[in-house]
C-alpha positions in Angstrom: 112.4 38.9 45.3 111.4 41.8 47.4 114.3 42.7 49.9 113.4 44.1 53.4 115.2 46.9 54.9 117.1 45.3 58.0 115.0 47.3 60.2 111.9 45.3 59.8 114.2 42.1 59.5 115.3 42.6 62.9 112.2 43.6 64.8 111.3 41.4 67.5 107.7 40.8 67.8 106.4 38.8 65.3 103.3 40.7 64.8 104.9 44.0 64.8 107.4 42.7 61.7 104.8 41.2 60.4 103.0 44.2 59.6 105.9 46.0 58.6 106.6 43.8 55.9 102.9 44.3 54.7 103.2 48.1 55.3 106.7 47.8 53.7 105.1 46.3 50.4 102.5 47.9 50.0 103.8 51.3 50.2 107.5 50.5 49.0 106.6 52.5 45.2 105.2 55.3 46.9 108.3 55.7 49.6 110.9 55.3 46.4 109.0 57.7 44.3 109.3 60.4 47.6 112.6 59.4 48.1 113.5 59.9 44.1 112.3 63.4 44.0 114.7 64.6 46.6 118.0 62.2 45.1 118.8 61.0 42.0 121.3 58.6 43.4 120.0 55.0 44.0 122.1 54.4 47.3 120.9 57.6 49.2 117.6 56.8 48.1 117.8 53.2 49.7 119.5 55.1 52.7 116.2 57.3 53.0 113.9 54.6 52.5 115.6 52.7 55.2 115.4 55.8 57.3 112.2 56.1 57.0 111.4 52.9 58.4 113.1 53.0 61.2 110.9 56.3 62.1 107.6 54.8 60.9 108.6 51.7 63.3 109.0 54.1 66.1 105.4 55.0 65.3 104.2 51.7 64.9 101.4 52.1 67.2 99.9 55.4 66.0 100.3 53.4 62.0 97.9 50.8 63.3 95.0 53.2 63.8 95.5 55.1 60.4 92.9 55.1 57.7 94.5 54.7 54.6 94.5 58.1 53.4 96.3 59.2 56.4 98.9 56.4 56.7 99.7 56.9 53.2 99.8 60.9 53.9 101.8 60.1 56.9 104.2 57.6 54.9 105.0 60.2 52.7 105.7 63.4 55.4 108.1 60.7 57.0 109.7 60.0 53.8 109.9 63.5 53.1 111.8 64.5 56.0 114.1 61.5 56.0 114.9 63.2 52.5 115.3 66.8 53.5 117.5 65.7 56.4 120.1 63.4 53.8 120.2 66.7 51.9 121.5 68.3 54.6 123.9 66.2 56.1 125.2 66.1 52.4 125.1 69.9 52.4 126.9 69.8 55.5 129.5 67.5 54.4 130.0 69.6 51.2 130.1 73.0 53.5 133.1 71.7 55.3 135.0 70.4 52.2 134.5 73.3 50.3 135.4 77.2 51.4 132.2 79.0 52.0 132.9 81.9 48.5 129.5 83.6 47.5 129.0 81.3 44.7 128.6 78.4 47.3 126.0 80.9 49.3 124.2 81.5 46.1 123.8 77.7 45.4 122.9 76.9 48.8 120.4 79.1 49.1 118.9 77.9 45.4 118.7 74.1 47.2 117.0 76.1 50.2 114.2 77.3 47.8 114.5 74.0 45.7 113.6 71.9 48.9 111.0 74.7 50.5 109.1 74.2 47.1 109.2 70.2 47.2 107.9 70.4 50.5 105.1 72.8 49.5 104.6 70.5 46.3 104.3 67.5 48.2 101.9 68.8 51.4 99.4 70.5 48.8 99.7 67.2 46.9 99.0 65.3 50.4 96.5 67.7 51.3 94.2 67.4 47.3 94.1 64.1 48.1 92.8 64.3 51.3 90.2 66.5 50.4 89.2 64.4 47.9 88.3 62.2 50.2 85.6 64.2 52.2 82.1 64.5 52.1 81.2 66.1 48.9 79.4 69.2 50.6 83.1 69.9 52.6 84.6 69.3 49.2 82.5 72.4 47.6 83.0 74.5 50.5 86.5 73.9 50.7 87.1 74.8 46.8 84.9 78.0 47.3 86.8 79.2 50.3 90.4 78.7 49.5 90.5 78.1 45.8 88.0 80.8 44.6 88.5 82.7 47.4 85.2 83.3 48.2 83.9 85.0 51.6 81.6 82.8 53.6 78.5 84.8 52.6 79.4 84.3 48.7 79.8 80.8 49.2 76.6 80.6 51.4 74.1 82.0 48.1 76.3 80.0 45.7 75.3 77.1 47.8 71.9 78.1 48.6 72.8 76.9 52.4 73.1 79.3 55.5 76.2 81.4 56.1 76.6 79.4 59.6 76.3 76.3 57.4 79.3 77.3 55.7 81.1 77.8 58.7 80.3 74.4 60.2 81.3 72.9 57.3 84.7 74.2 56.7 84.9 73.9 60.4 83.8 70.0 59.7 86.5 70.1 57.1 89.0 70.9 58.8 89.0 68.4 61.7 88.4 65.3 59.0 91.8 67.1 57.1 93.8 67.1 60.8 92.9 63.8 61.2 93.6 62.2 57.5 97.0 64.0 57.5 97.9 64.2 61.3 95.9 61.1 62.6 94.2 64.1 65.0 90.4 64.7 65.6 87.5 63.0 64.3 87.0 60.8 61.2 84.7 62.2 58.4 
């Protein structure tokens, strides 16, 4: 039996909780599997999951109008930075039990760079599948652009389009990415 967190237990409008729970199971695997990548300790990994939906809650709104792609984008972010902010009230906890000597400096600033490159890891994962998701045209031009680093005009005789057409398109892109990610601008 699937346990709710008590935040979606206690909500109450009967729609709202309602889908919360649906939210809550469909997506449970994908919050744990965030959450596991920043802990390796099953309690604080229930504490972020429950974080995270309290904030998703207070968002409950904005959820509603998601596409998939972008609440499941948006799901992860939130789990994300329910996990960056455990690890640093543990590191904060740890910085006032233990004196601050340079080999505590040195392994703080390796979790720094550990945590900057998890977040990197998981917005360019967030980000490939977005872009997997576009029109296939967007999909070459985005590739070409930022992959292969390829100047518009390269791109344009690749493509055998106009250089403007290149333009539009990333332009294009770029508003169906905001939108899938952010829940901003137009849908592709």
């Amino acid at each position: 039996m699937l346990l709710l967190p008590m935040a979606i237990l206690t909500m109450a409008d009967e729609d709202d909780r309602a889908y919360m729970t649906r939210l809550y199971r469909e997506y449970r695997a994908l919050m744990l599997k965030t959450a596991w990548v920043y802990s390796d300790d099953s309690g604080t990994v229930d504490d972020i999951v429950s974080e995270s939906c309290v904030a998703l809650i207070r968002h409950l709104e904005k959820l509603k109008g998601m596409e998939k792609a972008a609440l499941r984008a948006y799901i992860v972010v939130t789990v994300r930075n329910k996990a960056i902010d455990e690890l640093r009230r543990q590191n904060l906890r740890q910085k006032i039990f233990v004196s601050m000597d340079e080999e505590t400096v040195d392994s703080t600033a390796g979790l720094v760079a550990f945590e900057r490159k998890l977040n990197l890891r998981q917005e360019l994962d967030a980000v490939k599948e977005a872009i997997e998701l576009l029109p296939v045209e967007q999909q070459e031009v985005l590739r070409l652009k930022f992959f292969h680093h390829l100047a518009d005009r390269e791109i344009a005789a690749r493509m055998e389009i106009p250089e403007n057409r290149v333009r539009s398109l990333i332009k294009q892109a770029r508003k169906h990415l905001k939108q899938m990610l952010y829940g901003e601008g137009e849908k592709p």
